[in-house]
mmCIF file of the N, C-alpha and C atoms, coordinates in Angstrom:
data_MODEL
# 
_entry.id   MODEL 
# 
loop_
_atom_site.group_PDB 
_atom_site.id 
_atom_site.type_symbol 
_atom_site.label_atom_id 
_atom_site.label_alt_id 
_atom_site.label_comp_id 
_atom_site.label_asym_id 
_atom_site.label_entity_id 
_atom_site.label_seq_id 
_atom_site.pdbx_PDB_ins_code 
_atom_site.Cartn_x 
_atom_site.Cartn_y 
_atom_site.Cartn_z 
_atom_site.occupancy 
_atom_site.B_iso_or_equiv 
_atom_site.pdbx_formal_charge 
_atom_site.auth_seq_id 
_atom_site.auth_comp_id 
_atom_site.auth_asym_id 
_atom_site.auth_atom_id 
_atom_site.pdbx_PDB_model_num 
ATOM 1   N N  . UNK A 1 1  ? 19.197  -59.405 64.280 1.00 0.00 ? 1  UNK A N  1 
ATOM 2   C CA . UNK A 1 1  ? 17.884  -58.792 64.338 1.00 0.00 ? 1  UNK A CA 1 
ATOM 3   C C  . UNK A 1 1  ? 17.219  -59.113 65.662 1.00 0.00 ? 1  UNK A C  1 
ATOM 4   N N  . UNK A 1 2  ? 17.891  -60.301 66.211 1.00 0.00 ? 2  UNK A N  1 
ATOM 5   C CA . UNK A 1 2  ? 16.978  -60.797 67.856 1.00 0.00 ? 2  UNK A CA 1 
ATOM 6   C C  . UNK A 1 2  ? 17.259  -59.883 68.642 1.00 0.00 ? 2  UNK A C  1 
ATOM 7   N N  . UNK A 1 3  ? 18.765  -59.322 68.815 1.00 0.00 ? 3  UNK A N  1 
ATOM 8   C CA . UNK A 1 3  ? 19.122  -58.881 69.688 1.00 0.00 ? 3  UNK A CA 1 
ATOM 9   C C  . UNK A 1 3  ? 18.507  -57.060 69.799 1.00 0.00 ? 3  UNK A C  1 
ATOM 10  N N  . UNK A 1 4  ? 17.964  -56.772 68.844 1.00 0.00 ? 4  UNK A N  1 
ATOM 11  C CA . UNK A 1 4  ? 17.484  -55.056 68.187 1.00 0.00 ? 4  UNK A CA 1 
ATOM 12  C C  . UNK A 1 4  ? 15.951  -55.610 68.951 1.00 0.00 ? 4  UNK A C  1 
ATOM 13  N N  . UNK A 1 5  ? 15.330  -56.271 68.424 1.00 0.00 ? 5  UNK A N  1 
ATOM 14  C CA . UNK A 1 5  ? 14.223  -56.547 68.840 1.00 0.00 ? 5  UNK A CA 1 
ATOM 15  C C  . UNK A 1 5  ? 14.194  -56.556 70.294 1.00 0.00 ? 5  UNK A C  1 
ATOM 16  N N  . UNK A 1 6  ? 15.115  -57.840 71.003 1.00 0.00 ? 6  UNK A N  1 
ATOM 17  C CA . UNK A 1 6  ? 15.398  -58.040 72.367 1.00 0.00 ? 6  UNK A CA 1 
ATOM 18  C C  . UNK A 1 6  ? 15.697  -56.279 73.184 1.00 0.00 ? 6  UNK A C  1 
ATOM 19  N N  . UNK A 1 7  ? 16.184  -55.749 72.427 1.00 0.00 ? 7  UNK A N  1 
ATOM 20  C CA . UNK A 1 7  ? 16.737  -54.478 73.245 1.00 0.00 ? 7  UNK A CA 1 
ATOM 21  C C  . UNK A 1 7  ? 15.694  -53.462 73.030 1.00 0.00 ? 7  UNK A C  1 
ATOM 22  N N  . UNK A 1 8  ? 14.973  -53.653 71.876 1.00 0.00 ? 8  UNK A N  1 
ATOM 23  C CA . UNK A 1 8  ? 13.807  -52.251 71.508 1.00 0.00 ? 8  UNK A CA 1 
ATOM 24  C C  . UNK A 1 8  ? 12.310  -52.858 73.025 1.00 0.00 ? 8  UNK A C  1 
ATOM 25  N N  . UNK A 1 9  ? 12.129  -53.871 72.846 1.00 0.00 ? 9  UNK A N  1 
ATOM 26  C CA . UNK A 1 9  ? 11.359  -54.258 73.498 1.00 0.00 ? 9  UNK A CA 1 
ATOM 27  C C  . UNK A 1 9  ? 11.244  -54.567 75.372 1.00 0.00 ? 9  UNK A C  1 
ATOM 28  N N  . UNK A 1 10 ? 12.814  -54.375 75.972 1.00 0.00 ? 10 UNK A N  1 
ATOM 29  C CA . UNK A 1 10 ? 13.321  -53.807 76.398 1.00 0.00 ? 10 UNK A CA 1 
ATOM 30  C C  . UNK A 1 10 ? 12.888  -52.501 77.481 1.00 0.00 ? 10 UNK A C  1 
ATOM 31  N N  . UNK A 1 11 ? 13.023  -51.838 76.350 1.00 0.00 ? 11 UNK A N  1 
ATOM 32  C CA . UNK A 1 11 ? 13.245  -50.342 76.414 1.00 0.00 ? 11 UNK A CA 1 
ATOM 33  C C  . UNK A 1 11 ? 11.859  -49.984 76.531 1.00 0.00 ? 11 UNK A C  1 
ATOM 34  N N  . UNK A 1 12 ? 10.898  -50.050 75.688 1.00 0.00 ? 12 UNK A N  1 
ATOM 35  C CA . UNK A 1 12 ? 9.674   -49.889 75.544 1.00 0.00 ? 12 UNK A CA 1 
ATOM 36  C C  . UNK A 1 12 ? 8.678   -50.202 76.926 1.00 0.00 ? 12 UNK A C  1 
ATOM 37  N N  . UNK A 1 13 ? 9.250   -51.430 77.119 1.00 0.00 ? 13 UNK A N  1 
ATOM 38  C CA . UNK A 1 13 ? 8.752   -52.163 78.647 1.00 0.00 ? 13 UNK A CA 1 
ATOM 39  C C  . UNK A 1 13 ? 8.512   -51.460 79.847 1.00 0.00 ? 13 UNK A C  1 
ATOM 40  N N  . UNK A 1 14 ? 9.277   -50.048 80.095 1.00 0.00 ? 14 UNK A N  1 
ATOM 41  C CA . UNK A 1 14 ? 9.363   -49.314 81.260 1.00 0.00 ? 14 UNK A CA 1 
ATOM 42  C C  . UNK A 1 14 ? 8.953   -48.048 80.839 1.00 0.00 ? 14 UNK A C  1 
ATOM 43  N N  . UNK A 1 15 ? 8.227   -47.938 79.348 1.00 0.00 ? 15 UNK A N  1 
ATOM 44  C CA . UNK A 1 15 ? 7.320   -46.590 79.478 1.00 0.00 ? 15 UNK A CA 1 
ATOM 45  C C  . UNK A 1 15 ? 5.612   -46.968 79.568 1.00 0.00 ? 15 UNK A C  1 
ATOM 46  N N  . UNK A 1 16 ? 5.463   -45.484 79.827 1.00 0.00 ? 16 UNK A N  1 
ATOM 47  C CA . UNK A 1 16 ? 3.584   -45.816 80.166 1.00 0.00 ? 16 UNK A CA 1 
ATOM 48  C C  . UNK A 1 16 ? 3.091   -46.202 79.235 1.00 0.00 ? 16 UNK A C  1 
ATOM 49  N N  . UNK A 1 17 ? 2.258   -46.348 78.834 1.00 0.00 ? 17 UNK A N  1 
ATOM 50  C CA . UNK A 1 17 ? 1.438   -47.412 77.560 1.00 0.00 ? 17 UNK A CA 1 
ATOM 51  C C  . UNK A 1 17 ? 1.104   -45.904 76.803 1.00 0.00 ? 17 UNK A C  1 
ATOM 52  N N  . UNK A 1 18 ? 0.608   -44.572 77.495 1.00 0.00 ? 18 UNK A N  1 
ATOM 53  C CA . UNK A 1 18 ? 0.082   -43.332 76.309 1.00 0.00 ? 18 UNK A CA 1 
ATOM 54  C C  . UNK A 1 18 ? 1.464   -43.066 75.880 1.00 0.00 ? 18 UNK A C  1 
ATOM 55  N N  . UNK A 1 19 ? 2.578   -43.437 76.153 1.00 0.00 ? 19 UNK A N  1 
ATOM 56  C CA . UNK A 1 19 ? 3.801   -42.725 75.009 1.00 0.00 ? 19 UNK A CA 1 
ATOM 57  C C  . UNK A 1 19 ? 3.857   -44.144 74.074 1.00 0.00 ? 19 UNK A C  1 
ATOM 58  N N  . UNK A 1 20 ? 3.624   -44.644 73.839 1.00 0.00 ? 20 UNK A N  1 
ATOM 59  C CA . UNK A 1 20 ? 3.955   -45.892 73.115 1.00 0.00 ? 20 UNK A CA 1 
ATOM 60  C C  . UNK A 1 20 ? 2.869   -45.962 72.140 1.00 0.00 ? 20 UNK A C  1 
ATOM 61  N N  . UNK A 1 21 ? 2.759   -44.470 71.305 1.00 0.00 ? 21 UNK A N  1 
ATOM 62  C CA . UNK A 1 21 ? 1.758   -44.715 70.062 1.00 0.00 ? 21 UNK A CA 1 
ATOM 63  C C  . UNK A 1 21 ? 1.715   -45.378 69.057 1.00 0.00 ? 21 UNK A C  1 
ATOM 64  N N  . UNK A 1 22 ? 1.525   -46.202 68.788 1.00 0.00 ? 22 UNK A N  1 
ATOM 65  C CA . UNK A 1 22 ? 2.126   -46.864 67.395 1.00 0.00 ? 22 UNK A CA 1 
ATOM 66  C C  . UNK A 1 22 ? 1.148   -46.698 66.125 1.00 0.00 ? 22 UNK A C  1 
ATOM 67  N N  . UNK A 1 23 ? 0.191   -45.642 66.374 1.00 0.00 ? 23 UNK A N  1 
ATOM 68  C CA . UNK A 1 23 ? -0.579  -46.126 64.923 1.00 0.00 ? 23 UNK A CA 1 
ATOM 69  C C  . UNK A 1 23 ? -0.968  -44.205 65.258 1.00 0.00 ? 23 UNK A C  1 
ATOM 70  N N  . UNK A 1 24 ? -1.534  -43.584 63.980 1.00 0.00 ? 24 UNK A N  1 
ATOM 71  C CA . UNK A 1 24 ? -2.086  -42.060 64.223 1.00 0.00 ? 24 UNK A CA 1 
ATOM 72  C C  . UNK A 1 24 ? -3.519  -42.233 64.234 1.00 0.00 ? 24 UNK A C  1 
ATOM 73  N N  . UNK A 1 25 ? -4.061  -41.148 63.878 1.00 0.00 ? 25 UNK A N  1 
ATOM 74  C CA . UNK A 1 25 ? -5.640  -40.643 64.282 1.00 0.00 ? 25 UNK A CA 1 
ATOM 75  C C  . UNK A 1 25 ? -6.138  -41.258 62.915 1.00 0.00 ? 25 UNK A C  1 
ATOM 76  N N  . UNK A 1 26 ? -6.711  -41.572 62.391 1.00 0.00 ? 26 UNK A N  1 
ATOM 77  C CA . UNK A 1 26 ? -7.121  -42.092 61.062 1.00 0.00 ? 26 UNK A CA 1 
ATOM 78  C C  . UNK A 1 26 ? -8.534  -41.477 61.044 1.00 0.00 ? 26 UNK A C  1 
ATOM 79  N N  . UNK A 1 27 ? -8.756  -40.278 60.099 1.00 0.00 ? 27 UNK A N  1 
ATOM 80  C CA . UNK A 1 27 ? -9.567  -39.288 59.759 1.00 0.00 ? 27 UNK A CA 1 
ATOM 81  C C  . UNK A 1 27 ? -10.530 -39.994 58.473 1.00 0.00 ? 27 UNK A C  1 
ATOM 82  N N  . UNK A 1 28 ? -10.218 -40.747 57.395 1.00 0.00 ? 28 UNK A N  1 
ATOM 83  C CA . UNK A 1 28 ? -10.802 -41.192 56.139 1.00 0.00 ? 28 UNK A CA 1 
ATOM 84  C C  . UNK A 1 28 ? -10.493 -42.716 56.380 1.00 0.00 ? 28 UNK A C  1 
ATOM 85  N N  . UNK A 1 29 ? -11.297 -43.384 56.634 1.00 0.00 ? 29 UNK A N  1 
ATOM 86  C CA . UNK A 1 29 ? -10.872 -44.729 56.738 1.00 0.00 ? 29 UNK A CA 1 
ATOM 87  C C  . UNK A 1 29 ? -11.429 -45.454 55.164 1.00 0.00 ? 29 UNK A C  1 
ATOM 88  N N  . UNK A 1 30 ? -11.342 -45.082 54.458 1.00 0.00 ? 30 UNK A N  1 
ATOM 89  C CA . UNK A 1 30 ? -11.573 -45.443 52.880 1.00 0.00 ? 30 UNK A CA 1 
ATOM 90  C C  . UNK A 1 30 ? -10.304 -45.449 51.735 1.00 0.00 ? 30 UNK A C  1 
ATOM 91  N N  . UNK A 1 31 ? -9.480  -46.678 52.636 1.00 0.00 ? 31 UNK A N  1 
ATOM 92  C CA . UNK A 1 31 ? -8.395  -46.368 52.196 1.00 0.00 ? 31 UNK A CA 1 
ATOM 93  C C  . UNK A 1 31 ? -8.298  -46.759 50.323 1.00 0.00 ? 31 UNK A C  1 
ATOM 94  N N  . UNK A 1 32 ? -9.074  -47.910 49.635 1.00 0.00 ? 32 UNK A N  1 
ATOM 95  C CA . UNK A 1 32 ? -9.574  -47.527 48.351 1.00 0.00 ? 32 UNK A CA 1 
ATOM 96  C C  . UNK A 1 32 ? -9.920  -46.208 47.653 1.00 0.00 ? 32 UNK A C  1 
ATOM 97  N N  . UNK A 1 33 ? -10.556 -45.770 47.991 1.00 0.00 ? 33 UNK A N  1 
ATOM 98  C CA . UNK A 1 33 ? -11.084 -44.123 47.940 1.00 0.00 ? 33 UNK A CA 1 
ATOM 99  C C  . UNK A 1 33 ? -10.060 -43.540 47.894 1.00 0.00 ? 33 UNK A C  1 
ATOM 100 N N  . UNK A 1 34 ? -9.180  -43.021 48.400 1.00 0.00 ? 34 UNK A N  1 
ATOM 101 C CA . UNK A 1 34 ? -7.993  -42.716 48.901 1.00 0.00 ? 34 UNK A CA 1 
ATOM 102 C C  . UNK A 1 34 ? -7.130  -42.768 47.337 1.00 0.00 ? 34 UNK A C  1 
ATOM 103 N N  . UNK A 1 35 ? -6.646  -44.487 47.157 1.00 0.00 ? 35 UNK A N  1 
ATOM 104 C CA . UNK A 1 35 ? -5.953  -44.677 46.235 1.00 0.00 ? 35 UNK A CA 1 
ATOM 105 C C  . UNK A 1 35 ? -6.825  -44.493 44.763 1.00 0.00 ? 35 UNK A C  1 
ATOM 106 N N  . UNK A 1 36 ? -7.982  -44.287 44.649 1.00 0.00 ? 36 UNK A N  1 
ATOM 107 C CA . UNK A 1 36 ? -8.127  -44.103 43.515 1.00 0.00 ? 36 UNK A CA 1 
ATOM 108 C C  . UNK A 1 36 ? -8.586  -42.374 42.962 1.00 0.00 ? 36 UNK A C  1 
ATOM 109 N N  . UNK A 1 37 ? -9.007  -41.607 44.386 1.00 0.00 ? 37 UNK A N  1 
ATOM 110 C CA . UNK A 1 37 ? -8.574  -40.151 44.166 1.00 0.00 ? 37 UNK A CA 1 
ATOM 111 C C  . UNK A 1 37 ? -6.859  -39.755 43.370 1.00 0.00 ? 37 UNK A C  1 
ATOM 112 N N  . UNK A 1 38 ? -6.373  -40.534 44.382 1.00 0.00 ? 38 UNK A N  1 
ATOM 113 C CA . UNK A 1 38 ? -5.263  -40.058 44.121 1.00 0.00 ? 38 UNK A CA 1 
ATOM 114 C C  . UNK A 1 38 ? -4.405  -40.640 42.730 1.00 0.00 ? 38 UNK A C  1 
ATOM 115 N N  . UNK A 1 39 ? -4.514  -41.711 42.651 1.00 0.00 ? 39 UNK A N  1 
ATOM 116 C CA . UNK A 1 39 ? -4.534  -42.607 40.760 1.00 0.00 ? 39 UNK A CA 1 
ATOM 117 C C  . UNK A 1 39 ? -5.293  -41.130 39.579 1.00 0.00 ? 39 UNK A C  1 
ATOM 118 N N  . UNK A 1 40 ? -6.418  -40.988 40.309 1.00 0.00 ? 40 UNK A N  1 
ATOM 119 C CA . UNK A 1 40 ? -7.309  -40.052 38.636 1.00 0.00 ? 40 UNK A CA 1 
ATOM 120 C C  . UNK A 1 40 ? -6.557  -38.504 39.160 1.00 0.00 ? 40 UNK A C  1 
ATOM 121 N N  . UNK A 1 41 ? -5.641  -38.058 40.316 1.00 0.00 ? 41 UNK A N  1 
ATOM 122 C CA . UNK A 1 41 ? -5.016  -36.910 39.903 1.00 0.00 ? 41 UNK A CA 1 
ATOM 123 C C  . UNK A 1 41 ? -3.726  -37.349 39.613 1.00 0.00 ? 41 UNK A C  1 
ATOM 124 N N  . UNK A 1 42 ? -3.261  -38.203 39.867 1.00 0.00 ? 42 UNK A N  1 
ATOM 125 C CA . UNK A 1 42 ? -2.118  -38.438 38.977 1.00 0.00 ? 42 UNK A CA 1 
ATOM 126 C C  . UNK A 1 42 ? -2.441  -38.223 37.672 1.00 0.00 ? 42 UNK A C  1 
ATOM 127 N N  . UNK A 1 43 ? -2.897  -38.721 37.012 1.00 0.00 ? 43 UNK A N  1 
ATOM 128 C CA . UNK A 1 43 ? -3.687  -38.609 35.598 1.00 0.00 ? 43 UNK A CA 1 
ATOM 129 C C  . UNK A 1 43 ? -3.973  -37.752 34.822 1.00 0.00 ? 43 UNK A C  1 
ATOM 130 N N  . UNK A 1 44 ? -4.904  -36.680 35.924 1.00 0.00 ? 44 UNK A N  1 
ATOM 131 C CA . UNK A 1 44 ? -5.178  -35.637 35.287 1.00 0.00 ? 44 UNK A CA 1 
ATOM 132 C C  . UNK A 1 44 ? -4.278  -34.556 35.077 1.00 0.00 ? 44 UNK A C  1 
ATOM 133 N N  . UNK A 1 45 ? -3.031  -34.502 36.184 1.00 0.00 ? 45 UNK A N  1 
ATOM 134 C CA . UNK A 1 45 ? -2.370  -33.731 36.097 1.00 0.00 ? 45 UNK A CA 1 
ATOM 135 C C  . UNK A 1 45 ? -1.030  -33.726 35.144 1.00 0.00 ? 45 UNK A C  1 
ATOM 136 N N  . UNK A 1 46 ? -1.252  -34.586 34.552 1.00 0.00 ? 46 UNK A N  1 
ATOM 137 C CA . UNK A 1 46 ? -0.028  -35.464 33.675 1.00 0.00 ? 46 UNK A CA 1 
ATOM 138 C C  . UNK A 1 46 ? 1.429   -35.921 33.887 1.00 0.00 ? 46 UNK A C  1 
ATOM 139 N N  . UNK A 1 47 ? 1.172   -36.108 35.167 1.00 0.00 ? 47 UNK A N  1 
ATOM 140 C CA . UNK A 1 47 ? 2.202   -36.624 35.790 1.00 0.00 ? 47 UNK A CA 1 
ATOM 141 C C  . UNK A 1 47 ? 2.652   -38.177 35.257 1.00 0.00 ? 47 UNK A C  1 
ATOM 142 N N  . UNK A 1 48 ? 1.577   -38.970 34.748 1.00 0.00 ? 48 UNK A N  1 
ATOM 143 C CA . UNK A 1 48 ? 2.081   -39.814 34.062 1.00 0.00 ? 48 UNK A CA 1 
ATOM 144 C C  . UNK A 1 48 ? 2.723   -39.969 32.947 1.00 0.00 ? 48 UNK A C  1 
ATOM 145 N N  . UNK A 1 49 ? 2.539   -38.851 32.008 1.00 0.00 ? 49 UNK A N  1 
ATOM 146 C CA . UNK A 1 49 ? 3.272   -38.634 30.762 1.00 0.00 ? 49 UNK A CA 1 
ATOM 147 C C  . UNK A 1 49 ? 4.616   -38.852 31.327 1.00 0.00 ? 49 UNK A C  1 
ATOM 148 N N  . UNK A 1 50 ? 5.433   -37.801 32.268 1.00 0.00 ? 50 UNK A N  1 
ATOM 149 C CA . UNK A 1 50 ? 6.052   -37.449 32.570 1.00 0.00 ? 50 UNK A CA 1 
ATOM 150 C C  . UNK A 1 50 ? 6.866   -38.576 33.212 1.00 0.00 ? 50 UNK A C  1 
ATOM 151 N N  . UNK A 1 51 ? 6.398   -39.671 34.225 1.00 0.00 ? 51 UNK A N  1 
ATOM 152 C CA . UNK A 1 51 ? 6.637   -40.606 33.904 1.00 0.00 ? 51 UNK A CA 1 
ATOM 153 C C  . UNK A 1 51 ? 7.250   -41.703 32.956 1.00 0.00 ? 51 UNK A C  1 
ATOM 154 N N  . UNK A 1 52 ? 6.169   -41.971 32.223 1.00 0.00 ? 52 UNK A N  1 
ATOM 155 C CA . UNK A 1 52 ? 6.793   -42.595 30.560 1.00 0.00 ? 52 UNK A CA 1 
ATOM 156 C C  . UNK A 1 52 ? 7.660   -42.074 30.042 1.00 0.00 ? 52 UNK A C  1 
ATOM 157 N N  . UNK A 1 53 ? 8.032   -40.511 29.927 1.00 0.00 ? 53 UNK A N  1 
ATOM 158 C CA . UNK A 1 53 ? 9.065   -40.555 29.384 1.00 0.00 ? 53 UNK A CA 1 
ATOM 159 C C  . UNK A 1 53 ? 10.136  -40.549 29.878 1.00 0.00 ? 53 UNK A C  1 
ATOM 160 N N  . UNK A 1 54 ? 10.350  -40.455 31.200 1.00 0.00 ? 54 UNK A N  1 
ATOM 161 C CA . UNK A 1 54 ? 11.443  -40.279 31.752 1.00 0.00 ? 54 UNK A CA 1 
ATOM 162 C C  . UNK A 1 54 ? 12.197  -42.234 31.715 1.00 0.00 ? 54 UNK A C  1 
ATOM 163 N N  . UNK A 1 55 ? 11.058  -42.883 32.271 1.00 0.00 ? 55 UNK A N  1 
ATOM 164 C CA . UNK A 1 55 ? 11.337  -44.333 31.946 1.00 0.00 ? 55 UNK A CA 1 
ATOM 165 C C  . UNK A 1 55 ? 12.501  -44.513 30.530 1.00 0.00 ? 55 UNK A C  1 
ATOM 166 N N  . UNK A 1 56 ? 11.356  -44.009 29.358 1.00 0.00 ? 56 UNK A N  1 
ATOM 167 C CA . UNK A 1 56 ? 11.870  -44.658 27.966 1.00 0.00 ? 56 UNK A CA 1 
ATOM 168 C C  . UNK A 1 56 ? 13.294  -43.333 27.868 1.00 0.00 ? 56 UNK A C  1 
ATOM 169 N N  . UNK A 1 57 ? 13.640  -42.126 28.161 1.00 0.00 ? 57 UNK A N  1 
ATOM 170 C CA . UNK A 1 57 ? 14.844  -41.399 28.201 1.00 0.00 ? 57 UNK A CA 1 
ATOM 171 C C  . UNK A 1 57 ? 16.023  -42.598 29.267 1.00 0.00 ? 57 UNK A C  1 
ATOM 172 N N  . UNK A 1 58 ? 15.299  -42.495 29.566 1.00 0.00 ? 58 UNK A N  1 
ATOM 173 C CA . UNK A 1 58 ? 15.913  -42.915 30.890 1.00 0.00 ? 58 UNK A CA 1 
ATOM 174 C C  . UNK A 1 58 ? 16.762  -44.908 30.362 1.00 0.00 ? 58 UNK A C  1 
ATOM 175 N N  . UNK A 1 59 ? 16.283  -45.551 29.466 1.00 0.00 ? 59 UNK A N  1 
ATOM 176 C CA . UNK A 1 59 ? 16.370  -46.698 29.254 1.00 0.00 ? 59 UNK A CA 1 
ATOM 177 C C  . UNK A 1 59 ? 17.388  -46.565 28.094 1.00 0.00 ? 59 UNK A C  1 
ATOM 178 N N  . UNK A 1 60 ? 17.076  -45.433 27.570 1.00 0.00 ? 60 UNK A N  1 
ATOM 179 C CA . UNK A 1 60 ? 17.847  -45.096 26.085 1.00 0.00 ? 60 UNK A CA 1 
ATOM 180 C C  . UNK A 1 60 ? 19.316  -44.540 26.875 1.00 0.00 ? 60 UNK A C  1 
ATOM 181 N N  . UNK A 1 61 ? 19.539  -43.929 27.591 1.00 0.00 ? 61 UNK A N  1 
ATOM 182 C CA . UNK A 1 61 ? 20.635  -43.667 28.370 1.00 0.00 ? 61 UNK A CA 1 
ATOM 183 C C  . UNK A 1 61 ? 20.994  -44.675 28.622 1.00 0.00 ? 61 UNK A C  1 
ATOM 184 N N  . UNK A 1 62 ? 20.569  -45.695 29.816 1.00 0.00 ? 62 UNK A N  1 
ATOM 185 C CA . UNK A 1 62 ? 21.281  -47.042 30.318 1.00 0.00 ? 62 UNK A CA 1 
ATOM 186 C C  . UNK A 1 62 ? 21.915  -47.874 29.042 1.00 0.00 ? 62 UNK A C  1 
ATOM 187 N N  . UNK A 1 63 ? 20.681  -48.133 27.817 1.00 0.00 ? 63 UNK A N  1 
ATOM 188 C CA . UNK A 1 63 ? 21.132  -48.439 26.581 1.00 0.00 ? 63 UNK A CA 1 
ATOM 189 C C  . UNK A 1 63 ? 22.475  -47.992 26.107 1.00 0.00 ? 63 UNK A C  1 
ATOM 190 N N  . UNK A 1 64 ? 22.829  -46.752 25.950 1.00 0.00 ? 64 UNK A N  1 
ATOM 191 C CA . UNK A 1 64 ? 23.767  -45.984 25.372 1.00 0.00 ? 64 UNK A CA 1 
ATOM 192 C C  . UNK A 1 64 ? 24.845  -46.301 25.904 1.00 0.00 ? 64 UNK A C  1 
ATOM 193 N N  . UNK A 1 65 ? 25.368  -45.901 27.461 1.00 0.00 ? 65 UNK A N  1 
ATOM 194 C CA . UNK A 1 65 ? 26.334  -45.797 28.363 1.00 0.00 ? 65 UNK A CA 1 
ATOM 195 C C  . UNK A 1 65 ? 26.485  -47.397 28.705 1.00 0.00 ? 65 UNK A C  1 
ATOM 196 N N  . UNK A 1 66 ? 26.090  -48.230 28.691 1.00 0.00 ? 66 UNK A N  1 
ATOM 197 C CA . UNK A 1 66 ? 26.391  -50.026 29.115 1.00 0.00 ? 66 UNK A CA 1 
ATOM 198 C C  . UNK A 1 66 ? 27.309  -50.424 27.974 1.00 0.00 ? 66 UNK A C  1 
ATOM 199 N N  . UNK A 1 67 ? 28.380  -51.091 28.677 1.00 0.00 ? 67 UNK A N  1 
ATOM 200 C CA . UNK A 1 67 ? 29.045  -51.461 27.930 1.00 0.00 ? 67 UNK A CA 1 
ATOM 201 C C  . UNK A 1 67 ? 28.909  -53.338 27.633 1.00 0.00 ? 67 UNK A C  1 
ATOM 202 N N  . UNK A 1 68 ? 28.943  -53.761 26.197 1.00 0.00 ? 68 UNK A N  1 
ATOM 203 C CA . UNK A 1 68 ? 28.815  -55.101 26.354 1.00 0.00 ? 68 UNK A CA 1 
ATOM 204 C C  . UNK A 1 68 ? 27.516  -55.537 25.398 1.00 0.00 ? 68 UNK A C  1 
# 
C-alpha cells in the first residue's frame, strides 16, 4: 500500500493544483436533512416491505440449500 501511495502522490506532484479536485460543489449542506428525506421515502414508497421480505425469502433459501 506504501508503494501505491508513494507512486499516486508522485504523480499528482507535477499537476496544477485546479486539476487535482478532490471534493465536488456541495449544493445542500444538510447532510441530516438529506438522510432523513431520504429514510421517510424509502418508507413511503415501500421499499422497505420489499426489503423484509426479500431478507426472510432470502434466509429460508440459505436455510433450505446449507448442508449440515
Amino acid at each position: 500500500m506504501s508503494h501505491y501511495s508513494d507512486l499516486t502522490s508522485q504523480l499528482l506532484w507535477h499537476l496544477p493544483v485546479n486539476l487535482t479536485t478532490l471534493a465536488q460543489t456541495i449544493t445542500d449542506p444538510n447532510v441530516l436533512d438529506q438522510i432523513q428525506k431520504a429514510w421517510s421515502h424509502f418508507i413511503q414508497t415501500g421499499q422497505v416491505w420489499a426489503l423484509l421480505i426479500g431478507l426472510v425469502i432470502g434466509y429460508m433459501i440459505r436455510n433450505l440449500t446449507s448442508y449440515g
